[in-house]
SEMITOR-996911 format. One record per residue (C-alpha): residue in three letters; x, y, z. Coordinates in steps of 0.02 Angstrom, whole numbers, plus 50000, padded with zeros to 5 digits. Layout:
N
ALAXYZ;...
//
This chain:
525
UNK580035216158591;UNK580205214558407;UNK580285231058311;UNK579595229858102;UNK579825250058085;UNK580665259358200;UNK580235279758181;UNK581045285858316;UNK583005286258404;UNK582435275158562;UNK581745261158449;UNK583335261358315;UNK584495259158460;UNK583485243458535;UNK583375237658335;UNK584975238858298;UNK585545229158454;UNK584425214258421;UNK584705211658220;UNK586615215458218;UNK587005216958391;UNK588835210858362;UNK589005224458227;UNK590125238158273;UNK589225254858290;UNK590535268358329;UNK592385269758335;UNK593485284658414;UNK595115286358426;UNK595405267258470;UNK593805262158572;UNK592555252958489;UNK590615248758540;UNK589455235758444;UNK587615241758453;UNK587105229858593;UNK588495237558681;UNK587925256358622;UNK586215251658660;UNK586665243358841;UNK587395260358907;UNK586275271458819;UNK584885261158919;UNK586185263359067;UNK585975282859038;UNK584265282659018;UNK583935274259208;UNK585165289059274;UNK584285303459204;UNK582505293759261;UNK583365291959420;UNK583675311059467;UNK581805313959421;UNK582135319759231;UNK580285320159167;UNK579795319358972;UNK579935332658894;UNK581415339959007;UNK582955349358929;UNK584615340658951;UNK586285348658879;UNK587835343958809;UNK589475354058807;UNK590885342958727;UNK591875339458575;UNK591235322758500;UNK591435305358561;UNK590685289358598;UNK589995296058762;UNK589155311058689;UNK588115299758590;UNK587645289258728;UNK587115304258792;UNK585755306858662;UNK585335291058623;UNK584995290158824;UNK584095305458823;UNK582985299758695;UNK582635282458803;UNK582125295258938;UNK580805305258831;UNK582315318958891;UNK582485332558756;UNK584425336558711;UNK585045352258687;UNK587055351958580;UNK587845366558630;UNK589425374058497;UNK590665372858631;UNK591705387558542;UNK590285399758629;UNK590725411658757;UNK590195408558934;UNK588965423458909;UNK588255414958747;UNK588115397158837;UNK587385404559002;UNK585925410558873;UNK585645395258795;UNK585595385958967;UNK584595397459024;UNK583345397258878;UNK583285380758863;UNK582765377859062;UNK584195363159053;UNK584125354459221;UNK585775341559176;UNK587295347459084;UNK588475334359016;UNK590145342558989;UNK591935337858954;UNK593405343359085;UNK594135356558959;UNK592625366458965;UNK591985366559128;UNK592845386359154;UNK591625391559022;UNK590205387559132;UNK590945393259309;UNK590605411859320;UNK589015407659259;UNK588245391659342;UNK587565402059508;UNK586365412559370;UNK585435395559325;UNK584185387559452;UNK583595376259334;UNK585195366559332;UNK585065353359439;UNK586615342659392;UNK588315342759308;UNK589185327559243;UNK591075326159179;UNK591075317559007;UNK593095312159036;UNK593315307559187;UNK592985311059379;UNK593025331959441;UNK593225337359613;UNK591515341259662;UNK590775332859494;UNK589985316459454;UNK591015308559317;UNK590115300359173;UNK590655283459162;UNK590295280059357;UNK588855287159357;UNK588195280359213;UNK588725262259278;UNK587775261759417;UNK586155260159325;UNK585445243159239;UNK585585242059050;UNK584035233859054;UNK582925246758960;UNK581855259459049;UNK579935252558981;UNK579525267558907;UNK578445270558747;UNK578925283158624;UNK578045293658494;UNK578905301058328;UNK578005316258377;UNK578945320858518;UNK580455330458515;UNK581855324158560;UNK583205336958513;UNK583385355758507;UNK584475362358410;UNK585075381958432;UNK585335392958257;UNK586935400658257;UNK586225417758258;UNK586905431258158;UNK585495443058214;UNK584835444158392;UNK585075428958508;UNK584835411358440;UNK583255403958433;UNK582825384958491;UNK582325374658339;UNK581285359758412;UNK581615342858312;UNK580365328558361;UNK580885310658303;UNK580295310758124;UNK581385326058073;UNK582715310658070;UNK581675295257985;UNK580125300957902;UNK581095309557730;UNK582275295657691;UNK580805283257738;UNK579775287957621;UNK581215290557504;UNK581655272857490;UNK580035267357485;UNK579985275457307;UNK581315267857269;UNK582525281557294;UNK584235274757408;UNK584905292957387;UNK586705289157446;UNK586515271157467;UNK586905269657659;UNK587045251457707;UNK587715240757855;UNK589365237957749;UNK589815256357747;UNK591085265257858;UNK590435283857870;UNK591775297957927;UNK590585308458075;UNK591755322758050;UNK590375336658093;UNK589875341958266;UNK588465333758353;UNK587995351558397;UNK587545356758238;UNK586215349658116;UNK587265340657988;UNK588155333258090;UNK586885325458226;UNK585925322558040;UNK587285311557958;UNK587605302658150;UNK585925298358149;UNK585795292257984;UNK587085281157977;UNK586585273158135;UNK585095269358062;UNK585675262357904;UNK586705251358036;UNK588475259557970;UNK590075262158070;UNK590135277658124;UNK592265285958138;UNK592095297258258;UNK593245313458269;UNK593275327458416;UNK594125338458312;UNK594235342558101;UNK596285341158053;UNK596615335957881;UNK598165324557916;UNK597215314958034;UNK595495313757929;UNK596575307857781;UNK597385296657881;UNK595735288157957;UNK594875289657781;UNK596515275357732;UNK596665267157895;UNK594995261557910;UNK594615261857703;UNK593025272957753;UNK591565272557615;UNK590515290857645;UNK591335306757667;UNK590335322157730;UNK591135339057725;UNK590815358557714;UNK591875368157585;UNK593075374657701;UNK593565359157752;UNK593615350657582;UNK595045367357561;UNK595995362457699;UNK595925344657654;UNK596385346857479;UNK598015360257547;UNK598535344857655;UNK600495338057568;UNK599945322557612;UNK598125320557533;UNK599125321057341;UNK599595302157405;UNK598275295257527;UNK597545282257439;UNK595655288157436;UNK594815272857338;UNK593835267757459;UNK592745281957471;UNK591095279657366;UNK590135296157398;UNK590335313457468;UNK589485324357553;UNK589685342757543;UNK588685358157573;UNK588105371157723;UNK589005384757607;UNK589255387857432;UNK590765380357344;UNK591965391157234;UNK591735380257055;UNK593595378157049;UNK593545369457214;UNK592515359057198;UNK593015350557017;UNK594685347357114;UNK593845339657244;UNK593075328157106;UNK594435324557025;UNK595625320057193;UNK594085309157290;UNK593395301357098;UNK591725295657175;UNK589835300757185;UNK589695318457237;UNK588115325457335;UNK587615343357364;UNK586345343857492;UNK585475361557565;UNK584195363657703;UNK584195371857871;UNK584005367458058;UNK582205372358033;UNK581955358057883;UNK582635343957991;UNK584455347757880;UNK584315340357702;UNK582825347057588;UNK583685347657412;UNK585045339357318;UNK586225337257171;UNK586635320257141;UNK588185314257046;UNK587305314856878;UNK587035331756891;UNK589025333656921;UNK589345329356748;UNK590415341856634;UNK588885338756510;UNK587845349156619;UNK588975362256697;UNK587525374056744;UNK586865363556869;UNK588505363556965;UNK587925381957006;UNK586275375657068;UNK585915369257245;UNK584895353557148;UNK582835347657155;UNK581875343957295;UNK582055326657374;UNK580405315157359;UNK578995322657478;UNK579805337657487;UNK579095353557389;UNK579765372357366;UNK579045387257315;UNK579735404157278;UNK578825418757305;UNK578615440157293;UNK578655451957436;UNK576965448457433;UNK576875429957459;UNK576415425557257;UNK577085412257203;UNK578545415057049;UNK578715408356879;UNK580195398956841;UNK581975408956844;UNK581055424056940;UNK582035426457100;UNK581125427457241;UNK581115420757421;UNK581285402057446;UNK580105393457567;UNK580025375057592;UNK578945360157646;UNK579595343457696;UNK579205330657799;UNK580445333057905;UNK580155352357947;UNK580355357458145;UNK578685359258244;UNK579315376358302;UNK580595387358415;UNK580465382758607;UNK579595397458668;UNK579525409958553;UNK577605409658472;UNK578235427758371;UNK579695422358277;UNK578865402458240;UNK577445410158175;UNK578505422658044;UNK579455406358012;UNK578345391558002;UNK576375394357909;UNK574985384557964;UNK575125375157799;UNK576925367957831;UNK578075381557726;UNK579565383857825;UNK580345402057758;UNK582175399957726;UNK582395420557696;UNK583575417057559;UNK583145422757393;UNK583165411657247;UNK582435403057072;UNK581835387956986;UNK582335383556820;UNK581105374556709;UNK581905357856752;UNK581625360856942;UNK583195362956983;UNK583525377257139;UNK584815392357102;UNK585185402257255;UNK585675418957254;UNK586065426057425;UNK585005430057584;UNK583505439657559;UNK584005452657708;UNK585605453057627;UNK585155460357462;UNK585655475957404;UNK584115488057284;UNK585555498457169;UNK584605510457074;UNK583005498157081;UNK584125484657020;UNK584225469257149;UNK585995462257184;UNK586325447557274;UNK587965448557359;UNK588585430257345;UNK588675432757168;UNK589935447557190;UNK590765437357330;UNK591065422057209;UNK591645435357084;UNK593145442757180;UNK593405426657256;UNK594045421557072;UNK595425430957091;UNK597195422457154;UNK597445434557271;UNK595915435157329;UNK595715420757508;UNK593835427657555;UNK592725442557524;UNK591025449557576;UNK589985460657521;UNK588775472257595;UNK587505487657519;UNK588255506057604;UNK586935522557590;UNK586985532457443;UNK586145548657415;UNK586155546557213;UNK585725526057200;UNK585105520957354;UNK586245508857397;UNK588175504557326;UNK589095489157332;UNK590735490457453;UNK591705475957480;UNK592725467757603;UNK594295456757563;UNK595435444057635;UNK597125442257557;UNK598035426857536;UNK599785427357613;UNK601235438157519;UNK599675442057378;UNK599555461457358;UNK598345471657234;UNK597615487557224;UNK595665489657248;UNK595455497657094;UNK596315483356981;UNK595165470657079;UNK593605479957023;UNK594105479856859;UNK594505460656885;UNK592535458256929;UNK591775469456809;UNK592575456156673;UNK591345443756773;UNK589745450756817;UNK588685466356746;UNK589485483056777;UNK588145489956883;UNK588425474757021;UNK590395479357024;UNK590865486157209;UNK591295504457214;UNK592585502557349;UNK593485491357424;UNK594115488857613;UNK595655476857648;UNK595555468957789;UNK596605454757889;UNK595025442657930;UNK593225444757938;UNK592025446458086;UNK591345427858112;UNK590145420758234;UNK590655404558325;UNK589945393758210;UNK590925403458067;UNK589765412357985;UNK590395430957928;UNK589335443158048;UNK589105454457895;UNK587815463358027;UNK589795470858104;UNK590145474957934;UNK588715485957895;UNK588585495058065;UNK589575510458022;UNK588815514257880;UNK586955511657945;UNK587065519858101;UNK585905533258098;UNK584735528157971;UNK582935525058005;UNK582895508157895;UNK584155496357856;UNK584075498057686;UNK584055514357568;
//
């Protein structure tokens, strides 16, 4: 079967194993696989899940750091018409039971390390039928690579749609329990398609590149960037687990080309003695987003990795990237758009809009909604909360509050549920945050609005020292009013050791706020 356009994860895999079958695909630690090899056993997992009467459409989960083997396991799943289901495997059994549950997952795939997490727990869900060891045989387990073996790596003979999903991936939820975001096929091929079909190569991923895959499958960027450089036929360096030494040590090892990262990575990385004398040259572009970037921070990331930087930001919900800032727009001649999150991609479209749902004039800050080809078709079973996400005409609602310049490009300025109405002024936290965060002493802060009688709301802020820094709250306030407009200055400020964080490290600011609003008829004043 010859393939002209593959557009969806089955097809790529069968592609990629007949034009550069000898290529190699992925690398961990010191195994290797060429995509006929990749696509062999993903066939090989495909005929297993068949085999124990997995029918399309049917949830199958993953609990694991990364590997080779957990991308079998999608790639498999997808040969199967199986949906796959990453699970952050820093959750709590109560938070994974939920998601297991929720999802109606009938296999789980799960490294040795983790299977405690699901034993108190694995009696409360009928639907699972099956568990399988990723590492290795488990008394009273199937192990992976046995079972796996014992089907053909023939190929299944089954047709596949871009339309269907084939993973779901669950939002970190700050608020409430997290909700399933269904991704069919096209969320991963249908925006960079039509991308390079204008003419637009974006990063330039080609079968020459070595890509670092140093974000979890389980979350969006990282299945995202997996995915894509699959496609583009890359190598894809696998890592189970983020440590600087050892990233900078595979970036020179193996002279890898693209480098994805968050920001607090890139900090960690940049701390690292030993990344002053790595010798990065071989890195061509970088990655970054998922949070903003202190400015500082980042022009000393530019200035250590000297290559093509892009800024990407999108959600689960928007099949990951939606807008970006392309190296150009990292040029000291144009130092405001290193604030900005960049323009939409080709075939994408945003629109900012009132409380009403008008759409805003350029540099009016509003709430950010978005349309791309890639956009989810919806959260697995929950009509209420897809609907007050997703509109029948394709705007996915981000609920963070933002502008447009007049040259397009996207400013934003924090969460709308996040924003604080001081005196019938609107202040947007991350600007505060950013603020204090200019301070040495300053590691981390975040900001919340408290009740006030007199203005509504008041800023109060919460801050992380760095080690042996001290300062009084009172000098620090004066510190930000030389930043930002008086009236946005916090009125107090807590010290505290570390923030509240949710597994996937986002500051629960929800824990923050709870004293203050208990009581109160609305959340806001």
């Amino acid at each position: 079967m010859i393939l002209t356009s593959p557009q969806t994860l089955a097809e790529i895999s069968t592609w990629q194993a007949q034009y550069q079958g000898d290529s190699i695909a992925f690398v961990f630690e010191e195994q290797s696989l060429t995509f006929r090899e990749f696509d062999q056993r993903a066939n090989q997992v495909a005929a297993g899940l068949l085999a124990v009467g997995i029918e399309p459409g049917a949830r199958v989960a993953i609990l694991s750091k990364d590997s080779i083997n957990s991308y079998e396991v999608l790639f498999g799943c997808a040969k199967a018409r199986a949906v796959l289901i990453g699970i952050n495997w820093r959750l709590t059994p109560q938070e994974i039971h939920y998601i297991l549950q929720h999802g109606n997952a009938e296999i789980l795939f799960i490294s040795r390390e983790l299977l405690e997490r699901i034993g108190a727990v694995k009696s409360e869900l009928p639907s699972l039928r099956k568990i399988i060891v990723l590492d290795g045989e488990f008394e009273g387990y199937s192990g992976f690579q046995n079972w796996r073996d014992q089907f053909s790596p023939n190929g299944v003979g089954l047709t596949y749609s871009p339309d269907e999903v084939v993973v779901q991936m669950y939002t970190s939820g700050t608020t409430g329990h997290p909700k399933g975001v269904q991704l069919p096929n096209y969320s991963f091929f249908r925006l960079m398609q039509g991308m390079r079909e204008q003419g637009d190569h974006w990063m330039n991923l080609n079968p020459d590149d070595k890509l670092l895959i140093s974000l979890p499958q389980f979350h969006m960027g990282g299945i995202w960037w997996a995915i894509q450089g699959f496609i583009a036929g890359a190598q894809g360096f696998i890592i189970d687990t983020f440590i600087a030494w050892k990233v900078l040590e595979l970036i020179e090892r193996h002279r890898i080309s693209k480098v994805p990262m968050v920001p607090a990575m890139i900090q960690t990385t940049l701390a690292e003695p030993s990344c002053e004398t790595t010798d990065l040259s071989s890195v061509r572009g970088f990655l970054y987003g998922g949070s903003p970037i202190a400015p500082a921070l980042l022009q000393k990331a530019m200035q250590r990795f000297n290559c093509g930087f892009f800024q990407i930001y999108g959600m689960t919900e928007t099949g990951n990237m939606a807008v970006c800032l392309r190296p150009e727009d990292h040029s000291p001649a144009h130092p405001k758009r290193q604030e900005s999150a960049g323009r939409p991609l080709p075939g994408v479209e945003i629109r900012v809009s009132d409380i009403s749902g008008n759409a805003l004039p350029a540099n009016a800050v509003g709430e950010i909604s978005i349309k791309s080809p890639a956009n989810m078709i919806g959260y697995w079973n929950n009509d209420e909360a897809t609907r007050e996400c997703l509109s029948e005409g394709g705007w996915i609602r981000t609920g963070d509050a933002g502008y447009v310049d007049e040259e397009g490009y996207l400013y934003i300025c924090d969460r709308i549920k996040d924003m604080i109405i001081y005196g019938g002024e609107n202040i947007y936290p991350a600007e505060i945050e950013a603020a204090l965060c200019e301070h040495e002493a300053v590691a981390e802060a975040a900001v919340i609005g408290i009740p006030d009688e007199r203005w509504g709301e008041v800023v109060k802020a919460f801050v992380v020292l760095r080690p042996g820094q001290a300062i009084k709250a009172r000098e620090l306030i004066n510190f930000t009013r030389n930043r930002i407009a008086d009236f946005k200055a916090p009125k107090s400020i807590d010290f505290l050791e570390k923030l509240p964080r949710n597994p996937s490290g986002k500051i629960l600011k929800r824990e923050l706020r709870m004293p203050y609003w208990a009581g109160q008829v609305r959340q806001v004043n």
